[in-house]
N, C-alpha and C positions, 0 to 999 in steps of 0.2 A: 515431556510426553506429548506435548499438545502440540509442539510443533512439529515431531515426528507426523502425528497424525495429519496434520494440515499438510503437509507435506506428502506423503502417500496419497491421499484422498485428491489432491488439488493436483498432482503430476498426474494422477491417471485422470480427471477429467481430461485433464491439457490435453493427454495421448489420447484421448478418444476423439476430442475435437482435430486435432489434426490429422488420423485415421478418416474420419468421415468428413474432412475439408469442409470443417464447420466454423474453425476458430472464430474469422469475426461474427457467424450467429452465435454460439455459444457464449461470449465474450462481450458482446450485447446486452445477452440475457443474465449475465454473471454481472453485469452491472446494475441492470435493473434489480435484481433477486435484493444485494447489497442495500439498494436504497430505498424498499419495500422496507425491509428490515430492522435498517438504521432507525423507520418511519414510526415503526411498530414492533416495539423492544416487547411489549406483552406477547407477540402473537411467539417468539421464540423461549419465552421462558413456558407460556401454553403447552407447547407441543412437546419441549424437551422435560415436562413436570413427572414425576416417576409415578405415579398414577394412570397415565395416560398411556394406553398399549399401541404395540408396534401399530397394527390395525388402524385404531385411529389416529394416531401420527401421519400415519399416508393419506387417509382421508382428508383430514387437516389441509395436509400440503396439496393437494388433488385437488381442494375445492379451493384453494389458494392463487392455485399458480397452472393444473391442464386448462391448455388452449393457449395459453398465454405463453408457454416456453416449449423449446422442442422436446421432443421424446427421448433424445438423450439425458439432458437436463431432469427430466421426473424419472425418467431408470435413475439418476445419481441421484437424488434425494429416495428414491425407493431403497437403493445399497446402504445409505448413510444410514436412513432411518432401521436397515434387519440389523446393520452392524453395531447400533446404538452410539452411533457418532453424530445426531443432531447437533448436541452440543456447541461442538465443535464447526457448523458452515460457515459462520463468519469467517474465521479464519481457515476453511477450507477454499472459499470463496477470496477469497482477499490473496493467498497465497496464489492461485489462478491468474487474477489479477496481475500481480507479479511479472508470474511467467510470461504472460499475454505480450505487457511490455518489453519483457527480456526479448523474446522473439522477437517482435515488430520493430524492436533496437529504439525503442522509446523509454527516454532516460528522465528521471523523476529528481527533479532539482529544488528543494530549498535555500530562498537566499534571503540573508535576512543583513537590513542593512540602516546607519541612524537614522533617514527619512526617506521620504517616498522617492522613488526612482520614476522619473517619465516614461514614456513609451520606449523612446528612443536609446535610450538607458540598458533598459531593459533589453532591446533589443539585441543593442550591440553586444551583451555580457552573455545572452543566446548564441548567439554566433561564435562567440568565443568560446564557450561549453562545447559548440557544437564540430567545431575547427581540432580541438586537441582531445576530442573523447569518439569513440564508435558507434557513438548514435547518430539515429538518422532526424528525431524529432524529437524533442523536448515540453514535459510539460514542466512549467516553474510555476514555484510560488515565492512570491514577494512578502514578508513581514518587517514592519520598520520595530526597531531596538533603541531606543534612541542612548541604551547605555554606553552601545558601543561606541560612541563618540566620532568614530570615523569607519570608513574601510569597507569590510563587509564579511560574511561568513557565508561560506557555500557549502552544503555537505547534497555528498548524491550518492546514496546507497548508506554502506558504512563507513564513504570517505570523506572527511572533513576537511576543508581548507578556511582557517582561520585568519584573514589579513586583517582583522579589525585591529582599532588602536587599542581599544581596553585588553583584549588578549595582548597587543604590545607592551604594555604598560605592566601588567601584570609577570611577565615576562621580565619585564627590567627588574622588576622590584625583587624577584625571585634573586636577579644574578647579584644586586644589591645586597641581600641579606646572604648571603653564601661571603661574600667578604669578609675577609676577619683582618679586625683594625688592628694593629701593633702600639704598644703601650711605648 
């Protein structure tokens, strides 16, 4: 249910910032909201507390955040908040985020690989992301594993490419034990 809602809620920001040729303001401010957020985990359990009425949930948010976001952005947290979906802006806000990317053809790459890669490393594994996939700009993030022994693992989105050696290895071992010795 949650991601239905994040989903409904985050497509019709998306469509309104594109309607009013706001995306990068709103997308802006959909980042900052997130990191405000992230900063101040009380101030979302606050306003979402079932004691706390519609009323002052906007208030809340109103002494939060007008001036500071466009009036788009506080009508959306005005909607969120009649329709009782505070809850839920992280991940309306994150799902935005998303879309933001999908549009601007900016592809979200984790690679994680047994030590550190240089710049140049990096660079060129960019380029090559960037060469056989439809994006136009890449944000990566690098983590060293040092289990995998070799290779690397790249996943972007919900697609994984797994060249590391331990996925090899493991791999063998599988076709290993599928053998059946004869007596």
């Amino acid at each position: 249910m949650a991601k239905v809602i994040s989903k409904v809620y985050g497509d019709a920001l998306f469509s309104l910032s594109l309607e009013n040729d706001k995306l990068d303001t709103i997308w802006e401010e959909v980042r900052m909201i997130r990191q405000i957020l992230s900063e101040n985990p009380t101030f979302v359990k606050t306003i979402c507390h079932p004691e706390i009425t519609k009323q002052d949930q906007i208030k809340l948010l109103d002494d939060a955040f007008k001036g500071k976001v466009s009036d788009e952005v506080m009508g959306f947290f005005h909607v969120l908040a009649d329709k009782k979906r505070l809850k839920e802006l992280d991940a309306v806000l994150e799902y935005f985020d998303r879309s933001a990317k999908e549009y601007k053809k900016i592809g979200v790459v984790y690679v994680t690989v047994p030590m550190e890669l240089t710049k140049a490393q990096q660079d060129k594994i960019r380029e090559r992301i960037l060469e056989v996939s439809s994006y136009e700009t890449l944000e990566m993030h690098v983590e060293t594993d040092a289990s995998l022994l070799g290779g690397m693992v790249i996943r972007i989105g919900d697609e994984i490419l797994d060249n590391s050696i331990r996925s090899k290895m493991e791999h063998m071992a599988r076709k290993i034990n599928q053998i059946k010795l004869s007596s």
